[in-house]
N, C-alpha and C positions, 0 to 999 in steps of 0.2 A: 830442040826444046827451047821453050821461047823464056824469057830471064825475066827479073819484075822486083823494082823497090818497092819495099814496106817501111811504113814506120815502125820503129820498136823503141815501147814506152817503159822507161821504169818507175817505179812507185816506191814509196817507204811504208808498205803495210798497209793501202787501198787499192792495190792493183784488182781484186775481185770487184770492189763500189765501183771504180772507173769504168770497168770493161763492160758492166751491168748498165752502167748509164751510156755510155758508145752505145750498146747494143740496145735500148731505147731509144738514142738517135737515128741510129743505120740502118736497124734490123739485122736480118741475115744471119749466119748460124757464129754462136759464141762458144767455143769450146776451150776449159781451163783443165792445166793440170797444176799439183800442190808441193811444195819442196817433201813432202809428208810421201807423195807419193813413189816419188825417185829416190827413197830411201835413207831420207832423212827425216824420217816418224817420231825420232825422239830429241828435237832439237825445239827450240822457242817459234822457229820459221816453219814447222808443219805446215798448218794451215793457211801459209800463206802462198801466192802463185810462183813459181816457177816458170811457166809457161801458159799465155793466153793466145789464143789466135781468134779472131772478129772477122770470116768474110760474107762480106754484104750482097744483096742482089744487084747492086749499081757495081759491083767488080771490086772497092775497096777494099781492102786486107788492112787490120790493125792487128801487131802484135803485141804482149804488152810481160812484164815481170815487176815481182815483189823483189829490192833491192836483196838482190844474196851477202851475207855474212864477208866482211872484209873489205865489200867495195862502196866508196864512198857515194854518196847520195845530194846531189844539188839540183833543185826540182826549179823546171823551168827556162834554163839558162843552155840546154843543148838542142835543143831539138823544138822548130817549126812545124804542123800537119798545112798541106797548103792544101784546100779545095778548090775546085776550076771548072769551067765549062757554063754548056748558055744553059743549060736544065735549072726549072724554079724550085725545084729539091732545094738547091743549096740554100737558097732562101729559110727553106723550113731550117736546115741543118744550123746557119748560123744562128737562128733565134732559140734551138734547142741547147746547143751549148752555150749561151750566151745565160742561160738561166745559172743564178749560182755563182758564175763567174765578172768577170768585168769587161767589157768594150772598151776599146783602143781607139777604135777609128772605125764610126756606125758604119752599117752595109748602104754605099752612096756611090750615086754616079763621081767620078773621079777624072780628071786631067785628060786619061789617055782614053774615056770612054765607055769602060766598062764601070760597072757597079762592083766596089769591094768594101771589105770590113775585116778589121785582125778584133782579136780579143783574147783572152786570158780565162780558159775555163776554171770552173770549182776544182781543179785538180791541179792549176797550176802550170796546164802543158796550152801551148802557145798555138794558135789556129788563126791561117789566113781565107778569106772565100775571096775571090774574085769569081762575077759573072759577068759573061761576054767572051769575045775570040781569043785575046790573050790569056796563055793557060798553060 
């Protein structure tokens, strides 16, 4: 059986808006489940995710959750999504998430060659594109 890193995003109560806009990015099938639905129906976090999984038709897998009760929440500060390869997708992908959120460093040819760009989506979580070989 072959093995495979995902990102897993957490959220403080937009983890549904995030995974709805990914999956306006990506496409591909988006299926949530709700802290409501694993049995915790009468808590303030019902309706909020528990578990999202985003896989794409380009192979990408995002996973994502609403911050569970107890565990601390610092949004931004752990986790990078790096995008890669010579396909002009990413092109569209960076200019999608880019909407809402802020640019770091425009998508431009660079030093070693390739064209990249990082930015700071409307949600906070941190996204690198490089296109070209290194990847």
């Amino acid at each position: 059986m072959a093995t495979r890193l995902n990102p897993y995003l957490r959220f403080d109560g937009s983890a549904r808006e995030a995974m709805e806009f990914y999956h306006s990015v990506f496409g591909g099938e988006l299926k949530m489940n709700t802290f409501g639905e694993f049995g915790m129906q009468d808590t303030p976090q019902a309706d909020q995710i528990m578990h999202a999984q985003l896989e794409t038709e380009a192979g990408y897998t995002l996973m994502a959750s609403d911050t569970p009760p107890g565990m601390g929440y610092h949004p931004g500060d752990t986790i990078t999504v790096s995008l890669s390869g010579d396909e002009e997708v990413l092109r569209t992908y960076f200019e999608k998430l880019a909407d809402g959120g802020k640019v770091g460093t425009p998508l431009e040819k660079q030093m070693w060659g390739d064209e990249y760009g990082d930015l700071v989506d409307r949600f906070g979580i941190n996204w690198m594109v490089n296109l070209g070989g290194l990847g």
